[in-house]
N, C-alpha and C positions, 0 to 999 in steps of 0.2 A: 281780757285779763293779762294781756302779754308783761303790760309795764309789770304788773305782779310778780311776775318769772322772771324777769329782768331783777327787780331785786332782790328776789332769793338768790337768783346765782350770785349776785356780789355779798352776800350774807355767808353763798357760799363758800366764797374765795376767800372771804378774810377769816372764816374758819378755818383756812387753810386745807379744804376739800380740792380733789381735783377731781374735772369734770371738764367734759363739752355737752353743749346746748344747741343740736341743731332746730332751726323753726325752718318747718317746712309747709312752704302755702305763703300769700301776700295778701296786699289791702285788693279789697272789690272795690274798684273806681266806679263809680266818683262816690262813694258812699262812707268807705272809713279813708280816704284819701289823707283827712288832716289828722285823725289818728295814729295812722301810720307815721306819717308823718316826726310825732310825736315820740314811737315806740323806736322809732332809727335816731331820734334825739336823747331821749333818756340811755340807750346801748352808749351811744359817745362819752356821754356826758359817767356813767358809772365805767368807762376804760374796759369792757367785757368785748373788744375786739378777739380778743383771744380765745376767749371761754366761748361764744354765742355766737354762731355764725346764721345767718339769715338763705336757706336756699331756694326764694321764692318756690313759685309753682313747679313742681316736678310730675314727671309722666308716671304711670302707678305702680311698674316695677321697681322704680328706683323707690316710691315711697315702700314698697314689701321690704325691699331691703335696707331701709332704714327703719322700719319695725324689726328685722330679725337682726340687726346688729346693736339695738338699744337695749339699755339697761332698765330704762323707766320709764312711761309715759307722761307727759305732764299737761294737763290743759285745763287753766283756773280758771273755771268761767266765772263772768260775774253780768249783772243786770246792767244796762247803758243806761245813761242818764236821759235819753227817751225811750227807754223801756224795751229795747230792742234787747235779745237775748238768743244764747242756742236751746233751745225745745231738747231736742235729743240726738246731740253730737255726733255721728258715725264716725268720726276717728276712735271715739272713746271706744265705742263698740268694738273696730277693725284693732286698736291696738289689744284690747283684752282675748280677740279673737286667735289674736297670735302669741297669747302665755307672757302678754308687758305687766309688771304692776302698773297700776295707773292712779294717779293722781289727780284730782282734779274738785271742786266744790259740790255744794248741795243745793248748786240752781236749778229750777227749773224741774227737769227728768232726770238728770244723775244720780241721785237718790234712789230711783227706781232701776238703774242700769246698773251703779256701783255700788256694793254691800260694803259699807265702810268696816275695816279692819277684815274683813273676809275675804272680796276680790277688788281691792284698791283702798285707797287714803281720799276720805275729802277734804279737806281742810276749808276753814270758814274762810268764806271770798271775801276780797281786798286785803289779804293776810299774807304779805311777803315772809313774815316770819313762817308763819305755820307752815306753809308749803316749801320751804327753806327744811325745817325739821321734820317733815315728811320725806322730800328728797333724803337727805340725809339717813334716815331712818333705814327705808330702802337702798341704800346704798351700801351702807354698814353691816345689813342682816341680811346674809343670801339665805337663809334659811326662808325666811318671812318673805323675802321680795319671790322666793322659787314659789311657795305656798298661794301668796297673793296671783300667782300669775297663772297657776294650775286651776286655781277657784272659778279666775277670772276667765278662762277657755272654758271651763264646767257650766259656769253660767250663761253664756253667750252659747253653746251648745243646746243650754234646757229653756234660754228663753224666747234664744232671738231667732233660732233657725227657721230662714225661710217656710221649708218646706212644711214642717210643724204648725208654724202661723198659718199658714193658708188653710191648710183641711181645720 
């Protein structure tokens, strides 16, 4: 769903929002190769040099610190047109684990991982706009984005803790 986010940040831009977008992580060769491919075309082609910077694979302290310096988490998943999809995201989890709002759709397990309007925003997949006004929304209301992000540690606490699963 990157192209997704690629056009809500220019939805974003010409609302006159300001914002950076870092993507952290790249294509798995040889599998989304031409995808990628694709997602470094449409970033040109919408001029979001500025706004979206791309920082391929990073080691996992610098990805901690690029959760605890975000404002929002964002990852729109959607179904591929051979039906390849994320089951159940662990960034989603690790970004909620660390107090982000998170954003993200109703495929798949998310629905089960993110309480829409309680600890994160789903917006309907393939919907630059919606996710565009979800960004936004969160961005606007620190109130609600601090709320969504307390929720969002409360639930990753009562659902997903290892230790608890296991016994």
């Amino acid at each position: 769903g990157l192209t997704y986010l690629l056009e809500a940040c220019a939805i974003l831009r010409r609302r006159n929002i300001r914002f950076t977008c870092d993507v952290i992580g790249g294509a798995e060769e040889p599998l989304y190769g031409e995808y990628w491919d694709r997602v470094q075309r449409e970033h040109r082609q919408l001029n979001l040099e500025e706004e979206v910077r791309f920082l391929g694979a990073q080691p996992f302290a610098r990805v901690m610190d690029a959760y605890r310096s975000a404002a929002v988490f964002v990852l729109p998943c959607v179904i591929a047109k051979d039906s390849r999809r994320d089951i159940t995201p662990n960034a989603v989890i690790e970004a909620m684990a660390m107090k982000l709002p998170v954003i993200s759709t109703p495929v798949t397990g998310l629905p089960e991982i993110v309480e829409n309007e309680t600890s994160g925003l789903l917006a309907p997949p393939e919907n630059s706009s919606a996710i565009a006004d979800a960004i936004e929304r969160v961005i606007n209301d620190h109130s609600f984005s601090c709320t969504l992000g307390e929720n969002a540690r409360a639930r990753i606490e009562s659902q997903f803790d290892a230790n608890r699963n296991v016994a």
